[in-house]
Every structure is written in C-alpha cells, then in structure tokens.
Phi, psi and omega in degrees: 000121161329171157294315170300316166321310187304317162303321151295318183292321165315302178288343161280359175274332175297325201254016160267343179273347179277326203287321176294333181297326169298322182289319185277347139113002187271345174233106211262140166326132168096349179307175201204128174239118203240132181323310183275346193274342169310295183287336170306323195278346200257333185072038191237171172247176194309321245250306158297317128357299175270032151258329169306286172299351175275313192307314176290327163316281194295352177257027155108011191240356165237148144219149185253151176219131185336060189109339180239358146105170219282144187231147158296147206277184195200101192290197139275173156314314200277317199294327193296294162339310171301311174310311189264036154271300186292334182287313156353283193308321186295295206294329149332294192264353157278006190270321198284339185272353192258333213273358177272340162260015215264139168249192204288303161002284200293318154352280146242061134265321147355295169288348176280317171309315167296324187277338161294330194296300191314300173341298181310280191299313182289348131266046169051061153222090209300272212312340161258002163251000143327279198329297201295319167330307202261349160282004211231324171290317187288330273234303167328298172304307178300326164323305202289339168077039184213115219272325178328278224291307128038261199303295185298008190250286184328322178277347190266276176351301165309292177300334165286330139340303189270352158294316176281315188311322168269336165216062207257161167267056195054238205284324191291355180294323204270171225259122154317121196293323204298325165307286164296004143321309192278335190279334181263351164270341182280352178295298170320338168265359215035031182268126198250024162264249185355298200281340164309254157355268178328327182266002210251288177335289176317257169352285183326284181329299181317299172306299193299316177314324165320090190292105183256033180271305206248184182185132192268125174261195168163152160282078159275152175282147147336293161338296164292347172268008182240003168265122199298000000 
C-alpha cells in the first residue's frame, strides 16, 4: 500500500470519527479544532490532519477560517430555519418515493434503526440517538433510489445535527420512535400519500420542538470527546 493511500485512508478514519463526535453532541457547535492537538490524539501527521478537516469542510460541519484555524460549524437562526425548510421540501415526496419501492429487507432495517434509536434514549445518550435518527431519515432516501436528492439530504442532516445540539429541548427535541413507527407502516404498505403526509407532520413536529431563542454552550477537550 502506498503512503498516499495510507494517507487517505488515515484521514478518512479521522473525519468519520470527528464527525460521529459532532453528531453525538460530544464535540459541540463553535469547538475550535487545532491541527496539533488532532494529530496528537490520532498520531498522525498534520499534513493528514488538513485532509480530514478540508473533507469536513466541505461537507459542511467545519468551517476553517484564515489565520484562526478549523471550528465545527455553528449555524444561525436564520440557517436553522433554512435547514428545516429545505428539508421540508424534500423529504415528502421522497418518502412518498420510498413508499413505492420499500422491500421487505428494507422493512428491517428500518426497524432496527428505531429500536437502536429507543436504545439510545434509554441509556440516556440523547446525541447518539439523533445521529441514528437522522441515519433512519437517509434511510429513507436511499429506499427511494434518488441518489441527487441523497447527496442534499446528507448535508441537510448534518446540519440539522448542529441546530438542535444548539438549540433543541433535550429528549424533546428528538424524532419520535411512534413517528418513525407510523412511517414504516405507511412504507410497508406502500402507501405514498400516508408516508407523504406523515414526513410533512413530522419534520413540522421536530421543528416545532426547537427552542430558538437560546443555545447551550460548553468545552470539551479533544480527547474527552473522542472517548468511547
């Protein structure tokens, strides 16, 4: 195996592991991620380190900034608003687009996602059953076989990760298992006016649940956020 190789594959293990921290609420909007304390924890060399974080960039969950160095992104008010708008738009009519193609297969896998999701809240780790939520929302997409709309969904997700971590109301914030319940029996039935409907509800629900006056801040050291 090259070096170059080595190297890629080293920075994508890095930025899939920053990335679950951020989902998991362990690396909080506004954290400031610095090129040396990264490679220290990873044992890599920098050089790797800005290929991870250029990787995070772009898909939207950093922003590096000029002379001050890479931040886990920190949306706004107006972008929060924006996020659960475009999602609005989308995720209806893919749902309505999954209920036509959903097998039995896809059925449980679904379900599992909800009982890890259940899983989750009940060892008090609100931030990793977001994550599974919001893999359970992809899930969807991929049922519908409409890989564009996919790709903007993934980014939508990810940002709706860093909205609620800022201003979501704990457990209430977080996607109702009786919802995604309701959703895999209208897939199973194929019905795609129900799984229509049901995400237009939801997704509404999810929103309305947002406190968007405040936002919780906090420090974790690198470290403490990447221990399992």
């Amino acid at each position: 195996m090259s070096n170059i190789t080595k190297e890629k594959l080293a920075a994508e293990d890095i930025a899939a592991q920053l990335t679950n921290a951020v989902h998991e609420h362990r690396l909080k909007p506004g954290a400031k991620l610095r090129e040396d304390e990264v490679s220290d924890v990873f044992g890599v060399s920098r050089t790797v380190v800005r290929q991870a974080l250029r990787a995070l960039a772009f898909e939207g969950l950093l922003t590096i900034e000029r002379n001050r160095g890479a931040f886990v992104s920190k949306p706004s008010l107006k972008e929060a608003h924006e996020v659960f708008q475009a999602r609005a738009l989308l995720e209806p009519s893919t749902a309505r687009a999954a209920a036509e193609r959903t097998t039995a297969a896809d059925i449980v896998l679904l379900e599992r996602h909800i009982k890890e999701e259940h899983e989750a809240l009940d060892q008090d780790r609100p931030g990793l059953a977001l994550k599974l939520s919001g893999d359970f929302h992809l899930e969807i997409a991929r049922i519908a076989d409409q890989q564009t709309i996919e790709q903007f969904l993934k980014q939508l997700v990810s940002r709706s990760s860093l909205v609620i971590a800022l201003y979501w109301k704990r457990r209430n914030a977080l996607c109702e298992s009786n919802a995604h319940h309701a959703l895999v029996d209208a897939l199973r039935n194929h019905d795609g006016s129900a799984a229509e409907e049901l995400m237009k509800g939801h997704l509404l629900d999810i929103y309305s649940q947002l406190d968007l006056r405040e936002y919780d801040e906090g420090a974790t050291s690198l470290k403490e956020a990447l221990r399992k």
